[in-house]
C-alpha positions as CSV (number, residue, x, y, z in Angstrom):
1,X,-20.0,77.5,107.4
2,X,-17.3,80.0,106.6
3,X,-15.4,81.4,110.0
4,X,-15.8,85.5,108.6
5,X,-19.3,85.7,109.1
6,X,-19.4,84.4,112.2
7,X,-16.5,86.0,113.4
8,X,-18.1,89.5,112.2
9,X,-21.2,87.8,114.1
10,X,-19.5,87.8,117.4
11,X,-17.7,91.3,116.8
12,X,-21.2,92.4,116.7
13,X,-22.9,90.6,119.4
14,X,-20.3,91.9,122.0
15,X,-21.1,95.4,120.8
16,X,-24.2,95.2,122.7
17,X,-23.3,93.5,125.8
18,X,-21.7,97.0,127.9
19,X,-23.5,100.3,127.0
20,X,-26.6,99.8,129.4
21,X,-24.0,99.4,132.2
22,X,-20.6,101.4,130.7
23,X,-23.0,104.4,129.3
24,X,-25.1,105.2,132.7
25,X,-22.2,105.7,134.4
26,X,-21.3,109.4,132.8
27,X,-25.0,110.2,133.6
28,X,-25.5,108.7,136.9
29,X,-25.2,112.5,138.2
30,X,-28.1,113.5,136.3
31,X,-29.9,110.1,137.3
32,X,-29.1,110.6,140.8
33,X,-30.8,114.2,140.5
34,X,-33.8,113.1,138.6
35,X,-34.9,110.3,140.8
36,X,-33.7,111.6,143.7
37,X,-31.3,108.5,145.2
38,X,-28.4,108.3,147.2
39,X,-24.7,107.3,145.4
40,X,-25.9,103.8,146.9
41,X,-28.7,103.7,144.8
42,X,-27.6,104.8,141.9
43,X,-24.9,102.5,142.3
44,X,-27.3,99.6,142.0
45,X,-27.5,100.5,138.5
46,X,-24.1,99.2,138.2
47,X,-24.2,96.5,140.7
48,X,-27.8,94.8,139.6
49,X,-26.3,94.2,135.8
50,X,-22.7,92.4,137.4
51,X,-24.7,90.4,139.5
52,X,-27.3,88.9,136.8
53,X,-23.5,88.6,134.9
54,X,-22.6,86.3,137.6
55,X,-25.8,84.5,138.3
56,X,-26.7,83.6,134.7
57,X,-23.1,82.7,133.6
58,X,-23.5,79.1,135.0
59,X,-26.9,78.0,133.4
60,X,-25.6,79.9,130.1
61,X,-23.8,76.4,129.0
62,X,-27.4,74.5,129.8
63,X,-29.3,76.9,127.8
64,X,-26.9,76.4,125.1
65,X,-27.3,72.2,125.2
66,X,-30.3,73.0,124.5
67,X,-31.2,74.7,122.0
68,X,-27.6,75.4,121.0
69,X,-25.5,78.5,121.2
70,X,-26.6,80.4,118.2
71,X,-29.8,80.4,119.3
72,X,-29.0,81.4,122.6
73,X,-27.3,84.0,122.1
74,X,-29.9,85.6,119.9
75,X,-32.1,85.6,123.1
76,X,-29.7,86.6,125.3
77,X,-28.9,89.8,122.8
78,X,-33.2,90.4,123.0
79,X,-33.1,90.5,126.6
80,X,-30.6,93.1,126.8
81,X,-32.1,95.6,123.4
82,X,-36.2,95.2,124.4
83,X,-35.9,95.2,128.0
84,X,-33.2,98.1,127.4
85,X,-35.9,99.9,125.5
86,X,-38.4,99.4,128.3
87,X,-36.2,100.8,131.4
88,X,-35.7,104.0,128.9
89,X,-39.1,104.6,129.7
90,X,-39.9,103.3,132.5
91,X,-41.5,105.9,135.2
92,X,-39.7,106.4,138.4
93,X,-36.4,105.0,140.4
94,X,-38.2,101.8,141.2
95,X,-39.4,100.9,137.7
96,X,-35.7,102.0,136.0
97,X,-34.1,99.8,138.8
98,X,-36.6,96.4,137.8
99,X,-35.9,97.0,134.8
100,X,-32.4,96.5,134.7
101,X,-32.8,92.9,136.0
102,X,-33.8,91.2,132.7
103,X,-30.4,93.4,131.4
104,X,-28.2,91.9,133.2
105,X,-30.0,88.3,132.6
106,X,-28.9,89.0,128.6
107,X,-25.2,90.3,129.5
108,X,-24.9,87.2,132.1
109,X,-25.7,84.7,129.2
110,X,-24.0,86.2,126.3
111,X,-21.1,86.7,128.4
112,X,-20.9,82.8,129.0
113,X,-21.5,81.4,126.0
114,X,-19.1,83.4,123.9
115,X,-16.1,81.3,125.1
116,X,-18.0,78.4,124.0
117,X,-18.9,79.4,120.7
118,X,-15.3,79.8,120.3
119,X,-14.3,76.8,121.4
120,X,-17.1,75.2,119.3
121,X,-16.0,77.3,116.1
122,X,-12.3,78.6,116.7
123,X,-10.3,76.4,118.8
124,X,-7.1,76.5,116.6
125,X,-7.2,80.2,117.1
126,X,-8.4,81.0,120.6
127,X,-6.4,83.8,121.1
128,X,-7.3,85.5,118.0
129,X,-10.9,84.9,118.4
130,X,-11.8,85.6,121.9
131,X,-10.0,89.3,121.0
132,X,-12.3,89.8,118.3
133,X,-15.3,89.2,120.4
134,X,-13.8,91.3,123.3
135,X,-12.9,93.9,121.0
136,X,-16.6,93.7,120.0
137,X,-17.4,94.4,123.9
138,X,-14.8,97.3,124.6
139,X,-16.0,98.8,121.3
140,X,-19.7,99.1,122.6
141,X,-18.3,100.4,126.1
142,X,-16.3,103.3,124.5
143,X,-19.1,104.3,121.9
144,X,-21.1,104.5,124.8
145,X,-19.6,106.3,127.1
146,X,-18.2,109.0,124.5
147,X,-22.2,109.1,123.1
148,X,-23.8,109.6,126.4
149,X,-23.7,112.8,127.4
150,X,-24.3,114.3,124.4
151,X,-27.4,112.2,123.6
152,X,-28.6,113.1,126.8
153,X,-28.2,117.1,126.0
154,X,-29.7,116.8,123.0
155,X,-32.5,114.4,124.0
156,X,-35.4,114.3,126.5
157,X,-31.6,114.1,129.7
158,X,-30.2,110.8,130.4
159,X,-33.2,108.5,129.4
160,X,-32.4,109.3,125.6
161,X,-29.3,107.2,125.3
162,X,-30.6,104.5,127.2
163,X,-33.4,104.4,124.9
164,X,-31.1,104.5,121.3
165,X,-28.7,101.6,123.7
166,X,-31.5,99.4,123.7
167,X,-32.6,100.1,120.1
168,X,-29.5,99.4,118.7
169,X,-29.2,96.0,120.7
170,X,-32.5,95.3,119.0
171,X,-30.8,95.4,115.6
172,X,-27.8,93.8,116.9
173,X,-29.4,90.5,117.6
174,X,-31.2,90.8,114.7
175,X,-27.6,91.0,112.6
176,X,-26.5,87.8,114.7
177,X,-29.7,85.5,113.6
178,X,-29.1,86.8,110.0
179,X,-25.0,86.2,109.9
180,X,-25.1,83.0,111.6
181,X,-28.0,81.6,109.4
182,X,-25.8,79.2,107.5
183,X,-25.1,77.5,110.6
184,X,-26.9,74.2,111.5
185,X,-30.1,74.3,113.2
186,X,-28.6,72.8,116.5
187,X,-25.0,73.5,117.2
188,X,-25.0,71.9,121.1
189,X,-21.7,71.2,123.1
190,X,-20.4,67.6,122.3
191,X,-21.1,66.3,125.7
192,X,-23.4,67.5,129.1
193,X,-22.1,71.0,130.4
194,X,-20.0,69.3,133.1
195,X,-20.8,70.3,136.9
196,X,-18.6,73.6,138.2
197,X,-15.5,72.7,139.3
198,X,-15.5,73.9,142.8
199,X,-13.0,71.3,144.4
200,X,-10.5,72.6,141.7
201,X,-8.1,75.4,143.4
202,X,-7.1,76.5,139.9
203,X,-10.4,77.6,139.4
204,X,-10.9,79.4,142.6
205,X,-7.1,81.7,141.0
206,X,-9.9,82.3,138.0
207,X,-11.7,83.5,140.2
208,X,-10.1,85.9,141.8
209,X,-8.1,87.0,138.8
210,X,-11.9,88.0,136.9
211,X,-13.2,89.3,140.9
212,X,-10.1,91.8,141.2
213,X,-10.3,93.0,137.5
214,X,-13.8,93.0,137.1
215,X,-14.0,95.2,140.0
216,X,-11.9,97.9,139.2
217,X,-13.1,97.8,135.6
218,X,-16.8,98.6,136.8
219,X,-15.6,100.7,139.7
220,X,-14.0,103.2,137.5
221,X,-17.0,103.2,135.1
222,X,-19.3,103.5,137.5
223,X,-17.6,106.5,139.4
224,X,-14.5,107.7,137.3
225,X,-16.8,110.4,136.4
226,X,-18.1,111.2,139.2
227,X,-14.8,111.6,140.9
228,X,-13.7,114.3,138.1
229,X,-16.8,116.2,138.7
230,X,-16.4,116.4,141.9
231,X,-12.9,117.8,141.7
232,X,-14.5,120.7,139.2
233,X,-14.7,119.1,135.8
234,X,-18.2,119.2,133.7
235,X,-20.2,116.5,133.3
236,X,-18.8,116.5,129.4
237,X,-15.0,116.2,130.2
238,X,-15.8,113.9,132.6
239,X,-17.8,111.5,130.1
240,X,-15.1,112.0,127.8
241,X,-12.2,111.1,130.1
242,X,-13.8,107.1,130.2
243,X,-14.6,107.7,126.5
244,X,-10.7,108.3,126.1
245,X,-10.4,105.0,128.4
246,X,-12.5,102.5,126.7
247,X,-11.4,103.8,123.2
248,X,-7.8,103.6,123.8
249,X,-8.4,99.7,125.2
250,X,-9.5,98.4,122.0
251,X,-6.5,98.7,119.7
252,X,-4.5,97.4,122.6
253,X,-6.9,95.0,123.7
254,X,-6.8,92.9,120.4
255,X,-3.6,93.4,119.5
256,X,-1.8,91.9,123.1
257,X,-4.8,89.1,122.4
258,X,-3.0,88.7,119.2
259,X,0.5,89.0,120.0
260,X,0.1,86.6,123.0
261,X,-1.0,83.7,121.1
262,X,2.5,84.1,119.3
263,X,4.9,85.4,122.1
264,X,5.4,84.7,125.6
265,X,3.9,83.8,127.9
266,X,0.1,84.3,129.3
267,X,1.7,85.3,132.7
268,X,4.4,87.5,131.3
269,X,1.4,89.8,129.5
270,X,-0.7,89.4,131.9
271,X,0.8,90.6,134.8
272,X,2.6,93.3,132.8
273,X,-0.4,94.8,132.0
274,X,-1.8,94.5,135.7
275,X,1.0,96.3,137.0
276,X,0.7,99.5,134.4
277,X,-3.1,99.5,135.9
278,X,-2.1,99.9,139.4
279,X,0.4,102.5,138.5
280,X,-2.2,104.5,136.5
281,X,-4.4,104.4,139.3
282,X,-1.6,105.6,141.8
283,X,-1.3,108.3,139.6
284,X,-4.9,109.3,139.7
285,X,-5.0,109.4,143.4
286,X,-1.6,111.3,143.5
287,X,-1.8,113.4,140.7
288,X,-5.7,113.7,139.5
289,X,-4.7,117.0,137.4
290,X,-2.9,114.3,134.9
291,X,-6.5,112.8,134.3
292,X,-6.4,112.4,130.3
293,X,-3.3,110.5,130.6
294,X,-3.8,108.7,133.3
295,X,-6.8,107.8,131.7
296,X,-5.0,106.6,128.2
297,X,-2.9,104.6,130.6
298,X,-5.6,102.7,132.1
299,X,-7.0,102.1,128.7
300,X,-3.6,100.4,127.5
301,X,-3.6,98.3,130.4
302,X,-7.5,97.6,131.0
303,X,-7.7,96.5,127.2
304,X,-5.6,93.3,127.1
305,X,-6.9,92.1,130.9
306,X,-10.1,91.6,130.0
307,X,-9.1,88.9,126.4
308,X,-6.2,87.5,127.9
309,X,-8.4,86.6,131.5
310,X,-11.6,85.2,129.4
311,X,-8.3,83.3,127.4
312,X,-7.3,81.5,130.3
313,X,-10.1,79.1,131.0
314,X,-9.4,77.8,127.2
315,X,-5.5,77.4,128.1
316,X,-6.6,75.4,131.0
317,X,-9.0,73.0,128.8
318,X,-9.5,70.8,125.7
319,X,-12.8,70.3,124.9
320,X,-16.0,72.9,124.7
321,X,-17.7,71.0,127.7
322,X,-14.4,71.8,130.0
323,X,-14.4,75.4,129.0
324,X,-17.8,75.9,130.0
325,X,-17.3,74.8,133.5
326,X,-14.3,77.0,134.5
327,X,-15.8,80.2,132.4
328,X,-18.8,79.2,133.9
329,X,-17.5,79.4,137.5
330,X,-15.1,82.1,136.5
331,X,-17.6,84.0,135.4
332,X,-20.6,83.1,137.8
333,X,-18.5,83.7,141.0
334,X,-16.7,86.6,140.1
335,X,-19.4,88.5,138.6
336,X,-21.4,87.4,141.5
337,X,-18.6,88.9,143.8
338,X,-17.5,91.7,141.6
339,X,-21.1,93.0,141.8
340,X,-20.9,94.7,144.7
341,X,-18.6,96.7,143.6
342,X,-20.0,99.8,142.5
343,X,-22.3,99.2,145.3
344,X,-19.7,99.3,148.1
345,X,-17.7,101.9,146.5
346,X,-21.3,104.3,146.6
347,X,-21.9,103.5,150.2
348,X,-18.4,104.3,150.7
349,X,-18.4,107.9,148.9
350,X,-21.8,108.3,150.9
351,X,-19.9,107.7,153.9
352,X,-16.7,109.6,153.6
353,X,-18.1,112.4,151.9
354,X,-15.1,112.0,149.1
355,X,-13.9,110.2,146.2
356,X,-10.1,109.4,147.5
357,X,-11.3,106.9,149.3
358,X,-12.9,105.3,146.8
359,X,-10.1,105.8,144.2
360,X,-7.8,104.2,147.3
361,X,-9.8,101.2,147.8
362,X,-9.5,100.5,143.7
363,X,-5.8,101.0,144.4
364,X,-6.0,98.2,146.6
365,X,-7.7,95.9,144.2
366,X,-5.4,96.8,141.5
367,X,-2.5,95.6,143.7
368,X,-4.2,91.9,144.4
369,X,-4.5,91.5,141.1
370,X,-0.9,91.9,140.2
371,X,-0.3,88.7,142.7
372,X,-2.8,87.0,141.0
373,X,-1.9,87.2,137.4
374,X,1.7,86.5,138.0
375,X,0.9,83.2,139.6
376,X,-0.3,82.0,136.0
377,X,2.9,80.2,134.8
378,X,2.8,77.8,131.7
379,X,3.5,74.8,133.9
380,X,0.5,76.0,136.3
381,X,-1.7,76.1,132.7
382,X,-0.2,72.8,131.6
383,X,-1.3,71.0,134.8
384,X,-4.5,72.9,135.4
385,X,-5.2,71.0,131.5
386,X,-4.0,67.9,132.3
387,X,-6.0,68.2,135.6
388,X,-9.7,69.0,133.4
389,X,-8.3,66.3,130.9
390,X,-8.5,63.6,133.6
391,X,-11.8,64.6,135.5
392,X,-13.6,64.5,132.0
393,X,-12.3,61.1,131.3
394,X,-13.9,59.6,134.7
């Protein structure tokens, strides 16, 4: 079939993998005072969809062999609109928090067998493809967090925009069946999904290069907001400071996605782009009053992390089945890991009675994940592929 519709296709279907998690967090004040939960709680909101992220990344590769990845990612995309519908209107804490289960289910899926279909449909390009698909996913996080509150104010409070989220992933997986339709019935990987590659160090240093970013990523959307409304801002300015954030990371997401498969090196961008994170959150804890730039700053670092990490696993591989393993374990663990995150962090405002400690303890990630991405040289890549090359081959 022709690549544009399918790479529209996967702009598309990334759209609708982060609202239901990237638009709650602007509200969670207003969820927190209408169910009447803790920060912990309400931090499960954030926590339960990372975790499914995690859980399901693995089997996504089996789903796909076998019924292929077109078709699996149109039922990953239903999970996320109809169940997203039903939380909306769900009654109660308990029945919003069930709820978000089958969510995170979708997200965990889609989120692993993106990587494949571009390995399947763009590996000349990898680069340039997996930025249009993460574009796709930072897209969907800044329209929701800039749409939130005001949906909310002039809806029935913070269960309207959960309720147009869930609609619009509705139609979004409706637009994926309908642009991929040219497509052969059964597009499957080439071989068995091959097992994950715990015994593999380099895969552990995906790990924790997708646990530290991930992290911080879901930390600040979970309680960015928060944080400003505690030091005075309205619930509004506060939305629109991670509107600013996830807006701002999708010119400079692709772009660095881009530019790296054509200069430099993966470690050079990568780590550069780590470091201006942890200096934009040093600058939040030392001087919060700068929040809007602070907050563009983040958004030109955050943006090419999250392409050039999901890259890495196709640097280190050459065939679809390869990929799937280390995005599979990349994804499963640190999801898995990363999870807790917005969980922790709760617990931890609960317990000190403050955001700074909070902010502090993102800080620390931040840092880790400088070490991390500068330990990706090309000749760590190179042996990492010739490594996968050789166990596929036995």
């Amino acid at each position: 079939m022709r690549r544009a519709p399918l790479l529209v296709a996967l702009f598309l279907a990334a759209v609708a993998l982060r609202p239901q998690l990237v638009g709650i967090g602007p509200l969670l004040p207003s969820v927190q005072d209408d169910l009447d939960v803790t920060h912990a709680v309400a931090g499960l909101l954030g926590t339960i969809p990372v975790l499914c992220m995690g859980l399901f990344a693995p089997p996504a590769p089996f789903l796909s062999g076998r019924v292929g990845s077109r078709r699996a990612i149109a039922v990953a995309l239903a999970l996320i609109g109809v169940f997203g519908v039903l939380r909306a209107i769900a009654p109660g804490a308990v029945g919003v928090i069930a709820l978000t289960f089958p969510i995170g289910v979708g997200m965990g899926l889609a989120g692993a067998l993106l990587p494949v279909a571009v390995k399947e449909r763009f590996a000349d390009r990898p680069g340039f493809a997996t930025g249009v698909y993460t574009a796709g996913i930072t897209v969907g996080s800044a329209i929701a967090a800039a749409v939130a509150v005001p949906l909310a104010n002039a809806g029935n409070g913070w269960r309207t925009p959960l309720l147009v989220f869930g609609a619009v992933s509705v139609g979004l997986a409706v637009l994926w069946v309908w642009l991929t339709r040219a497509e052969p019935g059964h597009v499957r990987l080439e071989t068995r999904p091959l097992k994950l590659p715990f015994r593999r160090p380099f895969a552990w240093r995906l790990v924790a290069a997708f646990f530290f970013m991930s992290s911080v990523f879901y930390g600040l959307n979970a309680w960015l907001p928060d944080a400003y409304v505690e030091r005075g801002w309205s619930e509004g300015s506060a939305g629109a400071l991670l509107a600013v954030l996830n807006t701002v990371t999708i010119p400079c997401g692709f772009s660095v996605a881009w530019a790296a498969d054509h200069w430099g090196s993966r470690r050079v961008w990568l780590a550069g782009a780590a470091a201006l994170q942890l200096a934009a959150l040093l600058g939040i804890v030392l001087s919060p009053d700068a929040g809007w730039a602070w907050a563009v700053l983040l958004g030109v670092a955050i943006g090419p992390l999250f392409p050039l990490t999901m890259t890495l696993p196709l640097d280190a591989a050459e065939h679809p089945a390869e990929v799937a393993a280390l995005a599979g374990m990349m994804l499963g663990v640190g999801y898995s890991l990363s999870a807790i995150s917005p969980l922790l962090l709760g617990a931890l405002r609960d317990l000190t009675g403050g955001f700074d400690s909070v902010l502090w303890a993102l800080v620390g990630l931040a840092a880790l994940l400088v070490l991390v991405d500068s330990s990706f040289s090309p000749a760590r890549l190179a042996a990492a592929r010739s490594s996968a090359e050789a166990q596929g081959s036995t």
